[in-house]
PQR file with spaces between the fields and no chain letter, atoms N, CA, C, O and H, PARSE charges and radii, in Angstrom:
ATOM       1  N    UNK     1      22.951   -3.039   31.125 -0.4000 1.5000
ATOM       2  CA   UNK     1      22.269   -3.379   29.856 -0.0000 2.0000
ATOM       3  C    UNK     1      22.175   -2.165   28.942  0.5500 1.7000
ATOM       4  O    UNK     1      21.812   -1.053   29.324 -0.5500 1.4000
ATOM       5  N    UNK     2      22.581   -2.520   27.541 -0.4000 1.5000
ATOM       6  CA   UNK     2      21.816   -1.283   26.700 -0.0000 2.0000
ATOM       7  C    UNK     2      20.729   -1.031   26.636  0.5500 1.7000
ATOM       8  O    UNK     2      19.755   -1.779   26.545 -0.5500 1.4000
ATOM       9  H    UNK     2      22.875   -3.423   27.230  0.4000 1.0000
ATOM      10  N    UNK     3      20.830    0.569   26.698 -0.4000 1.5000
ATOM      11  CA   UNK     3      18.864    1.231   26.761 -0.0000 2.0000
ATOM      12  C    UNK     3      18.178    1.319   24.892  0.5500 1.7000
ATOM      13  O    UNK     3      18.563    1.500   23.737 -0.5500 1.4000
ATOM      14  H    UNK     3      21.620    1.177   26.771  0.4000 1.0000
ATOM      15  N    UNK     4      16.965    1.045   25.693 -0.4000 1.5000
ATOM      16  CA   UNK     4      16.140    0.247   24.259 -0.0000 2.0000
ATOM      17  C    UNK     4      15.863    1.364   23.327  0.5500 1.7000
ATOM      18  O    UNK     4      15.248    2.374   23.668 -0.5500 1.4000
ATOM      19  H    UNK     4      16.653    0.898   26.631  0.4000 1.0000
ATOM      20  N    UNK     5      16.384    1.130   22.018 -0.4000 1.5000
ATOM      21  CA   UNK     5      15.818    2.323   21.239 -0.0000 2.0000
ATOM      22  C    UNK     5      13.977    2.887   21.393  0.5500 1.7000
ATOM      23  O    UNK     5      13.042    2.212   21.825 -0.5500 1.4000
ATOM      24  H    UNK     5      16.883    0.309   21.741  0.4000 1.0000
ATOM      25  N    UNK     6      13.949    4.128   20.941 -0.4000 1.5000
ATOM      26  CA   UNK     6      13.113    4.737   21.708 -0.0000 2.0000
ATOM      27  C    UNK     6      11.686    4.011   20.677  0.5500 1.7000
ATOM      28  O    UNK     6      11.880    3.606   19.531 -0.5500 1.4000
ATOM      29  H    UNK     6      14.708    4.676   20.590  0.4000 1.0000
ATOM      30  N    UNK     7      10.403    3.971   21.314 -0.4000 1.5000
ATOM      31  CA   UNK     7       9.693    3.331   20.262 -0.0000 2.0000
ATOM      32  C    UNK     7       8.714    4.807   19.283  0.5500 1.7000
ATOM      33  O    UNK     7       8.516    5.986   19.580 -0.5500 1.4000
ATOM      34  H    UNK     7      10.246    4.299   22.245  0.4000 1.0000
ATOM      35  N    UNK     8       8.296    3.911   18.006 -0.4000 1.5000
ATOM      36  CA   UNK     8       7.954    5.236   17.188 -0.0000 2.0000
ATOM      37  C    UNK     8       6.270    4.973   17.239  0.5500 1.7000
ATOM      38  O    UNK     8       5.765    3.860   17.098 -0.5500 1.4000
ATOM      39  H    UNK     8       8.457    2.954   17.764  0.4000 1.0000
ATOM      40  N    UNK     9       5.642    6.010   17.430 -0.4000 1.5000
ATOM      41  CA   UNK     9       4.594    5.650   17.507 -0.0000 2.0000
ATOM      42  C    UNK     9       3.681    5.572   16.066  0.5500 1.7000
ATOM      43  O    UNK     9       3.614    6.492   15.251 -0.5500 1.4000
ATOM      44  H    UNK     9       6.052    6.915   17.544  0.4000 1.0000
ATOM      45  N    UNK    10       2.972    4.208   15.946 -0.4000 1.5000
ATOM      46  CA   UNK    10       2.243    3.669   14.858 -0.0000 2.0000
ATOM      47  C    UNK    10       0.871    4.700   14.910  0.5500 1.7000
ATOM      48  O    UNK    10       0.204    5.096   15.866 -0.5500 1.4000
ATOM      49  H    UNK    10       3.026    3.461   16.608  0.4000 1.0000
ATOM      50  N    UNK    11       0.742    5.002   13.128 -0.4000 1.5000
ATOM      51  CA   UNK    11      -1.161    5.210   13.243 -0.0000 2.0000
ATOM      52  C    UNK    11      -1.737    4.035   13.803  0.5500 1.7000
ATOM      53  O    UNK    11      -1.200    2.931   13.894 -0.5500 1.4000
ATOM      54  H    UNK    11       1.284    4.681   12.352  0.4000 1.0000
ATOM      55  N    UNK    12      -3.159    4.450   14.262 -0.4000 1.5000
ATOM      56  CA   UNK    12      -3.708    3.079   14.362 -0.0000 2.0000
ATOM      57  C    UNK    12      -4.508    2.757   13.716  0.5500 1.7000
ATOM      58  O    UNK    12      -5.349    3.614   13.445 -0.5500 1.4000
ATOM      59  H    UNK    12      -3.596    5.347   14.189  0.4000 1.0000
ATOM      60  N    UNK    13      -4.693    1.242   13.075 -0.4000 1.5000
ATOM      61  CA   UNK    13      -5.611    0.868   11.964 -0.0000 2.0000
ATOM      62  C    UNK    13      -6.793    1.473   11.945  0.5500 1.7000
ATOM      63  O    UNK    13      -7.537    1.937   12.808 -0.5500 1.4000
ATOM      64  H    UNK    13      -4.009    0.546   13.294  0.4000 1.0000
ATOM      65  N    UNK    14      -6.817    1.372   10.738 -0.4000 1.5000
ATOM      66  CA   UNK    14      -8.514    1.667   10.453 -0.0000 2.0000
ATOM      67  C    UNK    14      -9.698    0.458   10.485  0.5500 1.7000
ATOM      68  O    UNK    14      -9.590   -0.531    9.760 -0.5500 1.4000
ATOM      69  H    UNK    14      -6.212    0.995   10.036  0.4000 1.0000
ATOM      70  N    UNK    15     -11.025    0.679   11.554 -0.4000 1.5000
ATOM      71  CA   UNK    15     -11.594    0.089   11.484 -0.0000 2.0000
ATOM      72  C    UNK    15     -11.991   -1.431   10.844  0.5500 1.7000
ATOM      73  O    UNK    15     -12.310   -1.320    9.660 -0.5500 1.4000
ATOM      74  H    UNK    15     -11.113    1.482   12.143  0.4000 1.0000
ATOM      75  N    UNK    16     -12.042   -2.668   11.290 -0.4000 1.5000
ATOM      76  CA   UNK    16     -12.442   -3.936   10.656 -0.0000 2.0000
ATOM      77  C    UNK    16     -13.522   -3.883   10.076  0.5500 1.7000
ATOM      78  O    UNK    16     -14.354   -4.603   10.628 -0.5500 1.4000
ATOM      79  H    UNK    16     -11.783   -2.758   12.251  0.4000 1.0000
ATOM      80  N    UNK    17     -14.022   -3.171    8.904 -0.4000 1.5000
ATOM      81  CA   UNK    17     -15.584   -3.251    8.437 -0.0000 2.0000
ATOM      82  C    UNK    17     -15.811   -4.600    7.862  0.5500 1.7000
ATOM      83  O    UNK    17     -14.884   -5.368    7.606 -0.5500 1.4000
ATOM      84  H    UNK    17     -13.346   -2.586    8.455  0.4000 1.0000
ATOM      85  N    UNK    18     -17.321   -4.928    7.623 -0.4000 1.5000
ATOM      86  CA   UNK    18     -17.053   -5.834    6.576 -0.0000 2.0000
ATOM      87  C    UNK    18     -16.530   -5.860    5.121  0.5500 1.7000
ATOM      88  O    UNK    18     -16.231   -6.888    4.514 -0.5500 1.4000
ATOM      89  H    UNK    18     -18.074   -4.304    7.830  0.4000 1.0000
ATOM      90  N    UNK    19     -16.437   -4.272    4.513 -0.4000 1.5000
ATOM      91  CA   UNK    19     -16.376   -4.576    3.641 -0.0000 2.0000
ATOM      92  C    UNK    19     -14.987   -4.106    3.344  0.5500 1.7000
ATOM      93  O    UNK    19     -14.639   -4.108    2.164 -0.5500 1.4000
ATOM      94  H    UNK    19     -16.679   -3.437    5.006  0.4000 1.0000
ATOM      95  N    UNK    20     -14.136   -3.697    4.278 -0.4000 1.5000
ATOM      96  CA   UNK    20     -12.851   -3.844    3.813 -0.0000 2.0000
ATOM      97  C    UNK    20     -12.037   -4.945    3.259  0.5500 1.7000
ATOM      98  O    UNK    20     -12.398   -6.117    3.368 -0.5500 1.4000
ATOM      99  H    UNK    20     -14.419   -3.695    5.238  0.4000 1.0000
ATOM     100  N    UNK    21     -10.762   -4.531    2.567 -0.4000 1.5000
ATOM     101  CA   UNK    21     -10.303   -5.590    1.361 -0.0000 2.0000
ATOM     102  C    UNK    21      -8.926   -5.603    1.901  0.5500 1.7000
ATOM     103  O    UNK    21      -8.511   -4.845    2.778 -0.5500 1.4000
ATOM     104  H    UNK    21     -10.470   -3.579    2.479  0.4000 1.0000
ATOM     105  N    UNK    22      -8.300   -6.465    1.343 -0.4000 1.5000
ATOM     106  CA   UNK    22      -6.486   -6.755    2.079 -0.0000 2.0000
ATOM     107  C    UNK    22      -5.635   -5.362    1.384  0.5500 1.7000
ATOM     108  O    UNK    22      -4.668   -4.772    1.866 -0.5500 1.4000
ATOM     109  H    UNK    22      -8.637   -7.081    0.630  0.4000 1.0000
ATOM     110  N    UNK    23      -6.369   -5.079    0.080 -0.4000 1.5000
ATOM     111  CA   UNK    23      -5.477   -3.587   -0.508 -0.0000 2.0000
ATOM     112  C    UNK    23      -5.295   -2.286    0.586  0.5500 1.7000
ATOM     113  O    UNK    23      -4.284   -1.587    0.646 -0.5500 1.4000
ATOM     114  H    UNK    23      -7.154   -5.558   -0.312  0.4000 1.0000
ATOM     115  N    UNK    24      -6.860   -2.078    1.680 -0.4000 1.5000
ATOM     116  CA   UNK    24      -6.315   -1.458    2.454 -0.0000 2.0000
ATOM     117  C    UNK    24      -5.383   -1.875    3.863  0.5500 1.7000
ATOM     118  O    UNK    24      -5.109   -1.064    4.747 -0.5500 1.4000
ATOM     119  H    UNK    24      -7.682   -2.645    1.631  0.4000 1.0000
ATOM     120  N    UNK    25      -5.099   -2.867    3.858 -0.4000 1.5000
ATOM     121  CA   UNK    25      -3.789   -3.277    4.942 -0.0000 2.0000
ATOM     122  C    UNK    25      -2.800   -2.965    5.190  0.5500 1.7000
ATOM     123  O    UNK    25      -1.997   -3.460    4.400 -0.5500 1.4000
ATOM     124  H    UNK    25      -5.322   -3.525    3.140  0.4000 1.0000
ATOM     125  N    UNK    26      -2.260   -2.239    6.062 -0.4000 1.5000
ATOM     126  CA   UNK    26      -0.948   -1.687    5.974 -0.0000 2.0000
ATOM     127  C    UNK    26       0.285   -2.637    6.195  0.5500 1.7000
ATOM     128  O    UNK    26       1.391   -2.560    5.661 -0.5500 1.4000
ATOM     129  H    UNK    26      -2.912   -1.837    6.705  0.4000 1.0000
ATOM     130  N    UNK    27      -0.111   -3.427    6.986 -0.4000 1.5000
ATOM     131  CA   UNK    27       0.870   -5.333    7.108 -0.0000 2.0000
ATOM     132  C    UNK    27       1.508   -5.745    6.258  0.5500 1.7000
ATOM     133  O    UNK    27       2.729   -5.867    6.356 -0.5500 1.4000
ATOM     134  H    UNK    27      -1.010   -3.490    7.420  0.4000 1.0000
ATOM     135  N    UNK    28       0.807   -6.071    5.176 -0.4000 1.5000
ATOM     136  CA   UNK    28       1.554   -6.955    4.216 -0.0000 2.0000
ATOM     137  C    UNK    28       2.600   -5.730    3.262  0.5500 1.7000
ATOM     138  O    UNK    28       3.637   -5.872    2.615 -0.5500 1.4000
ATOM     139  H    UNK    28      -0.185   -5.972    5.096  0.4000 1.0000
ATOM     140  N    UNK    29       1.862   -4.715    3.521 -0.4000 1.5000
ATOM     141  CA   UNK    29       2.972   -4.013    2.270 -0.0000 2.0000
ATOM     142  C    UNK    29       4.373   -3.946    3.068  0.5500 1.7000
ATOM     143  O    UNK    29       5.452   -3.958    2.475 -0.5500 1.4000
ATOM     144  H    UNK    29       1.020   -4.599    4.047  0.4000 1.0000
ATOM     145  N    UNK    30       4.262   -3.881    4.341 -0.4000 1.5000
ATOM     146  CA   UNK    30       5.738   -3.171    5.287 -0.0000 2.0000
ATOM     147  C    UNK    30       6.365   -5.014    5.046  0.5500 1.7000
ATOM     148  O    UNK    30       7.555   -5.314    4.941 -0.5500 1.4000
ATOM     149  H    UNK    30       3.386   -3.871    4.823  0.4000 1.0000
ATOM     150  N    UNK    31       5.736   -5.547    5.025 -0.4000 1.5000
ATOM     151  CA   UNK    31       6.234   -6.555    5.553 -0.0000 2.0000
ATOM     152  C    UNK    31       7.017   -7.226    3.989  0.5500 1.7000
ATOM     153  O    UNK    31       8.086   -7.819    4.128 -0.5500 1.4000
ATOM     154  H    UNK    31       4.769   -5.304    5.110  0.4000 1.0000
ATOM     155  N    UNK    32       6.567   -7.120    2.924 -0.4000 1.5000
ATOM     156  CA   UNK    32       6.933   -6.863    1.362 -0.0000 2.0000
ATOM     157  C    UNK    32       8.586   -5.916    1.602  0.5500 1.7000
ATOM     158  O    UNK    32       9.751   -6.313    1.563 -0.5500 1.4000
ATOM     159  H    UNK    32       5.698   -6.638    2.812  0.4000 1.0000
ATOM     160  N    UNK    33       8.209   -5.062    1.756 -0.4000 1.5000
ATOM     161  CA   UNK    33       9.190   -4.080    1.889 -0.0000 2.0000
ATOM     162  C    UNK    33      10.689   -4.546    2.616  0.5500 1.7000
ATOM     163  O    UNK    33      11.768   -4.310    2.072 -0.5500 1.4000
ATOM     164  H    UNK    33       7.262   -4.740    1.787  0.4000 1.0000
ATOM     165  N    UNK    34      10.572   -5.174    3.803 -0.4000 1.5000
ATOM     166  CA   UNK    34      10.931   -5.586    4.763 -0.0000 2.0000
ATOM     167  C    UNK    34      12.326   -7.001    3.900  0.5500 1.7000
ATOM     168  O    UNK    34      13.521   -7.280    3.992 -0.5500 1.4000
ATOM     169  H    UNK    34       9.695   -5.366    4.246  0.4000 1.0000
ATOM     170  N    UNK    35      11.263   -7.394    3.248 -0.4000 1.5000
ATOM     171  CA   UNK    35      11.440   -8.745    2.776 -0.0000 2.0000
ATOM     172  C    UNK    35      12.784   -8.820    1.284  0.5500 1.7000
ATOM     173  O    UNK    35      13.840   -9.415    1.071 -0.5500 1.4000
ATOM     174  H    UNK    35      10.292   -7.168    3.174  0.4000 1.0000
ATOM     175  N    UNK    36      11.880   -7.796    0.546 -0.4000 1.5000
ATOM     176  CA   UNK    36      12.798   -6.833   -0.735 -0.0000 2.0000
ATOM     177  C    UNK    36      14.371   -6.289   -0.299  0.5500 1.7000
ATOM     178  O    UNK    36      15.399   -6.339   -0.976 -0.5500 1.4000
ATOM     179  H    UNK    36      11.021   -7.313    0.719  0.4000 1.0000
ATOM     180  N    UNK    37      14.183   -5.794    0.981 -0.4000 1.5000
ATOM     181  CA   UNK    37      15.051   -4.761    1.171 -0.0000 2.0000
ATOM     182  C    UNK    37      16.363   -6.323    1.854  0.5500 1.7000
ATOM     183  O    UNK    37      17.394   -5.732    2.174 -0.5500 1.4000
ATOM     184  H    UNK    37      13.348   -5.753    1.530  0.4000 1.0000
ATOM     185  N    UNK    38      16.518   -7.572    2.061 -0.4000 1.5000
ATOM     186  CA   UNK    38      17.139   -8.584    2.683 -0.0000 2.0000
ATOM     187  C    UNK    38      17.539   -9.059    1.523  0.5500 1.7000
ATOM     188  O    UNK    38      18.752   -9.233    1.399 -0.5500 1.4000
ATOM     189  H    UNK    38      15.680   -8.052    1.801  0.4000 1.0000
ATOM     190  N    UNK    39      16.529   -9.435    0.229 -0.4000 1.5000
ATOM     191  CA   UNK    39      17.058  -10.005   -0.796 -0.0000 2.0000
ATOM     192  C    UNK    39      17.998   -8.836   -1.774  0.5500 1.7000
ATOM     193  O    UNK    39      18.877   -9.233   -2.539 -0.5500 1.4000
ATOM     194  H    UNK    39      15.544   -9.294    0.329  0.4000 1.0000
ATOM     195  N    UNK    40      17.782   -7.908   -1.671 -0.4000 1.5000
ATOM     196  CA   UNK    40      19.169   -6.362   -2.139 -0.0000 2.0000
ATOM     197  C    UNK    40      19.861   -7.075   -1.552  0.5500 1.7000
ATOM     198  O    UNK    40      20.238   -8.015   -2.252 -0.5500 1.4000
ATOM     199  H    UNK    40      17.068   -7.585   -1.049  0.4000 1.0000
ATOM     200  N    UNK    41      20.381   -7.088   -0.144 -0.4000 1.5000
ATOM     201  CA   UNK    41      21.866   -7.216   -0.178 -0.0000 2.0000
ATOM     202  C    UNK    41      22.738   -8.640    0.292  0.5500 1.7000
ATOM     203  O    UNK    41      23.713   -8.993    0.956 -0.5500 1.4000
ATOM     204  H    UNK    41      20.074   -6.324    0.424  0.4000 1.0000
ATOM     205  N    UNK    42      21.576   -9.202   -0.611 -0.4000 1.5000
ATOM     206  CA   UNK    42      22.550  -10.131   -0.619 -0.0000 2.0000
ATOM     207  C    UNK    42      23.749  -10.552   -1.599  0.5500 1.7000
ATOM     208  O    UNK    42      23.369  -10.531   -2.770 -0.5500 1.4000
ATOM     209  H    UNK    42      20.784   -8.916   -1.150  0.4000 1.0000
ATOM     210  N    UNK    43      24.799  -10.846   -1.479 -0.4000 1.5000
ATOM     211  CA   UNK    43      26.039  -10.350   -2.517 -0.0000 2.0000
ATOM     212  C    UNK    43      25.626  -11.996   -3.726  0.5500 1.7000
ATOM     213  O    UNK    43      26.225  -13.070   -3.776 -0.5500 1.4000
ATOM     214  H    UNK    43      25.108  -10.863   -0.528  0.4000 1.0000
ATOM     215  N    UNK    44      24.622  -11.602   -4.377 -0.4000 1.5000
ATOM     216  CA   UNK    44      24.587  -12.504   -5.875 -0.0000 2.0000
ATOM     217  C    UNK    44      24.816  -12.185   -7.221  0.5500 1.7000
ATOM     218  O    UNK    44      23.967  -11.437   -7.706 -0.5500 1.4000
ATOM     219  H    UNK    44      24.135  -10.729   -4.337  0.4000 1.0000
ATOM     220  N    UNK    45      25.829  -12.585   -8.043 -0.4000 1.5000
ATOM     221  CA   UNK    45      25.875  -11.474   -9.126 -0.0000 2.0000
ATOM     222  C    UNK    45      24.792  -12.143   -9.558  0.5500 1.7000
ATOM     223  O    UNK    45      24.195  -13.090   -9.048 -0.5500 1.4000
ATOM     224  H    UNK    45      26.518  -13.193   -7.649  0.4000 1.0000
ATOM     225  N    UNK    46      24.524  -11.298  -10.974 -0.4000 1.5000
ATOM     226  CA   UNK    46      23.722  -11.508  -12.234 -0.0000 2.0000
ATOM     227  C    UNK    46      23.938  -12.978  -12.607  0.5500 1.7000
ATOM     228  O    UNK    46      25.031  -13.477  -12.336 -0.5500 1.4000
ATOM     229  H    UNK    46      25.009  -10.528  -11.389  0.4000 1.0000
ATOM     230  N    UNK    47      22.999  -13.711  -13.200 -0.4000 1.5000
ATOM     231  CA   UNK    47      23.253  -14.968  -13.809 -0.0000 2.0000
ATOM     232  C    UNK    47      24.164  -14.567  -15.303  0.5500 1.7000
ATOM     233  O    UNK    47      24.796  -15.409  -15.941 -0.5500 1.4000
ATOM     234  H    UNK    47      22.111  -13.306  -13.420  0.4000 1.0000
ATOM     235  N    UNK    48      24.057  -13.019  -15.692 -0.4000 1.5000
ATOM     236  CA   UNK    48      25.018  -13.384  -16.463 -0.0000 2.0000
ATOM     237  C    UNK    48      26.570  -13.429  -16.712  0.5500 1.7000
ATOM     238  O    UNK    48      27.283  -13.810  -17.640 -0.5500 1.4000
ATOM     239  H    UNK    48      23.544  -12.335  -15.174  0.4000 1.0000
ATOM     240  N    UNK    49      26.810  -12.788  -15.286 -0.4000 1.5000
ATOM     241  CA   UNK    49      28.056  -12.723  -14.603 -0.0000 2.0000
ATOM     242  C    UNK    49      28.694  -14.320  -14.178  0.5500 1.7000
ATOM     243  O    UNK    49      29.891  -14.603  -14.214 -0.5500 1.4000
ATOM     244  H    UNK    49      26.231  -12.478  -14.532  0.4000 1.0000
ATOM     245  N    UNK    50      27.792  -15.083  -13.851 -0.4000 1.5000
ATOM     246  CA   UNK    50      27.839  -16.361  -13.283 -0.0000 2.0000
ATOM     247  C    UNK    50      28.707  -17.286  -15.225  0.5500 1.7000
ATOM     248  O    UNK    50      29.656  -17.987  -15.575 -0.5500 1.4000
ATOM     249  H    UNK    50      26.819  -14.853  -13.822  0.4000 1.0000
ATOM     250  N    UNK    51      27.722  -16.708  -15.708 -0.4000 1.5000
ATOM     251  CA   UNK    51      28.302  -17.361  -17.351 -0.0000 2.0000
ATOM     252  C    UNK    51      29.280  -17.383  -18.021  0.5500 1.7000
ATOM     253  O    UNK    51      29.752  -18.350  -18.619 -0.5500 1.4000
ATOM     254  H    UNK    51      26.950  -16.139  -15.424  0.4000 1.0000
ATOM     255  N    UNK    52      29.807  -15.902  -17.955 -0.4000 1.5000
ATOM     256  CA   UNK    52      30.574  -15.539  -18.472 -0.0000 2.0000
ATOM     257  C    UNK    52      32.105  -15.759  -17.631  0.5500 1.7000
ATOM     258  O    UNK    52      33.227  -15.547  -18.091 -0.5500 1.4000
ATOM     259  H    UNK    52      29.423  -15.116  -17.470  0.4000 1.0000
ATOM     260  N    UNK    53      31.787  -16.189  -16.437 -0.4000 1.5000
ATOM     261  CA   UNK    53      33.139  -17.091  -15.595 -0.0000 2.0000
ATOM     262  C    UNK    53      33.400  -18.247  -15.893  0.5500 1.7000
ATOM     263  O    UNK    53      34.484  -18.741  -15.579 -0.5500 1.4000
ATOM     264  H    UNK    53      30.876  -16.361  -16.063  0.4000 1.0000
ATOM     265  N    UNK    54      32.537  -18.873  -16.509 -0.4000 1.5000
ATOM     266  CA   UNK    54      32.794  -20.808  -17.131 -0.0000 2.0000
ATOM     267  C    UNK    54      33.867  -20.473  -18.014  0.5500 1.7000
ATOM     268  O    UNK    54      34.009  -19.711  -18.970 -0.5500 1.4000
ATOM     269  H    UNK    54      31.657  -18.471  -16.764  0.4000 1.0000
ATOM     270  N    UNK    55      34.523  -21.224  -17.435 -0.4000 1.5000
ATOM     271  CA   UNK    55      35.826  -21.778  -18.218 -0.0000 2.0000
ATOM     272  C    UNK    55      35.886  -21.946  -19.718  0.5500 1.7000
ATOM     273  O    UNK    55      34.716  -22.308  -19.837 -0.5500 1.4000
ATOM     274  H    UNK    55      34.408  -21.843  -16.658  0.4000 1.0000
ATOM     275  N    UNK    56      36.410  -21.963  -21.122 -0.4000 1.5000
ATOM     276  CA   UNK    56      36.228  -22.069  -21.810 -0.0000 2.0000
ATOM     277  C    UNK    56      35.971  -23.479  -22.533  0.5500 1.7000
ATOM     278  O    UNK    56      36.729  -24.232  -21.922 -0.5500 1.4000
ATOM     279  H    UNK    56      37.361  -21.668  -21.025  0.4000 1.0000
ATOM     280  N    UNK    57      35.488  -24.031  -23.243 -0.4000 1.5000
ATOM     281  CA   UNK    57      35.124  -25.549  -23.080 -0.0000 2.0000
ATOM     282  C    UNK    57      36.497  -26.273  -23.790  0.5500 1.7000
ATOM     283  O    UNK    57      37.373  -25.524  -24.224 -0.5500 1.4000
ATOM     284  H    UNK    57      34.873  -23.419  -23.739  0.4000 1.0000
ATOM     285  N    UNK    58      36.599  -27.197  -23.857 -0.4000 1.5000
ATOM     286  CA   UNK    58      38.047  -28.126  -24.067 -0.0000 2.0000
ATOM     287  C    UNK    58      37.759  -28.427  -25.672  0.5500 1.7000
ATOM     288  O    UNK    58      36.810  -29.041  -26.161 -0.5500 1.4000
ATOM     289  H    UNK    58      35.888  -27.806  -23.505  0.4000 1.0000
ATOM     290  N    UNK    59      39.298  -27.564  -26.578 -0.4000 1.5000
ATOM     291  CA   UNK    59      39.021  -27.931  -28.247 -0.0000 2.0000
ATOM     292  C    UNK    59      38.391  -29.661  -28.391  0.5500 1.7000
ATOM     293  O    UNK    59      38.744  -30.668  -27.778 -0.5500 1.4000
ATOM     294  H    UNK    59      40.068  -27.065  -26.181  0.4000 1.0000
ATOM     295  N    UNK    60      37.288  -29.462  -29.513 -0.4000 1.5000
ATOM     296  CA   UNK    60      36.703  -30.287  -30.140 -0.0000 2.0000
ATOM     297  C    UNK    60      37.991  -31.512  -30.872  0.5500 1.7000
ATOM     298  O    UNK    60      38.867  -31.119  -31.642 -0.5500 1.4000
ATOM     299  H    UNK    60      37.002  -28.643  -30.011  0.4000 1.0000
ATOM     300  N    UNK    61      37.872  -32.783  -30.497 -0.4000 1.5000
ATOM     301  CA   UNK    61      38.676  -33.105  -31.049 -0.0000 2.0000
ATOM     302  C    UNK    61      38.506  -33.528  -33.267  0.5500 1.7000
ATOM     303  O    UNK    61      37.487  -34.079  -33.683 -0.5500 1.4000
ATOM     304  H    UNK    61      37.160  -33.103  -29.871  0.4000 1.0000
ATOM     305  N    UNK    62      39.211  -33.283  -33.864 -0.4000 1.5000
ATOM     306  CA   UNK    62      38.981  -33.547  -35.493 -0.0000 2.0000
ATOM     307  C    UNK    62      38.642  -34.751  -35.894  0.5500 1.7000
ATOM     308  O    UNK    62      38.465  -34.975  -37.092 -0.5500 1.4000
ATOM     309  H    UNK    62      40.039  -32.835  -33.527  0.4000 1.0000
């Protein structure tokens, strides 16, 4: 079997007070990040790249 990459060790959270707020969470931002960094590469051009490939439309007839 391949050997498991090595693990990195996490801070550990800060305390559940009551009056902590979701801004200090470290979760959702990695997980944001995580999320951003899948929709980069995905190969989509620009919508205006998408436009400017339509065919030219068929002469108007007189």
């Amino acid at each position: 079997p391949a050997p498991q990459p090595a693990l990195v060790p996490q801070p550990a959270p800060p305390p559940n007070d009551a009056d902590s707020h979701d801004e200090l969470v470290p979760a959702p931002v990695i997980a944001s990040q995580t999320v951003i960094r899948r929709l980069a590469g995905l190969p989509v051009p620009p919508r205006s790249v998408i436009i400017e490939r339509l065919p030219p439309p068929p002469p108007r007839p007189r």
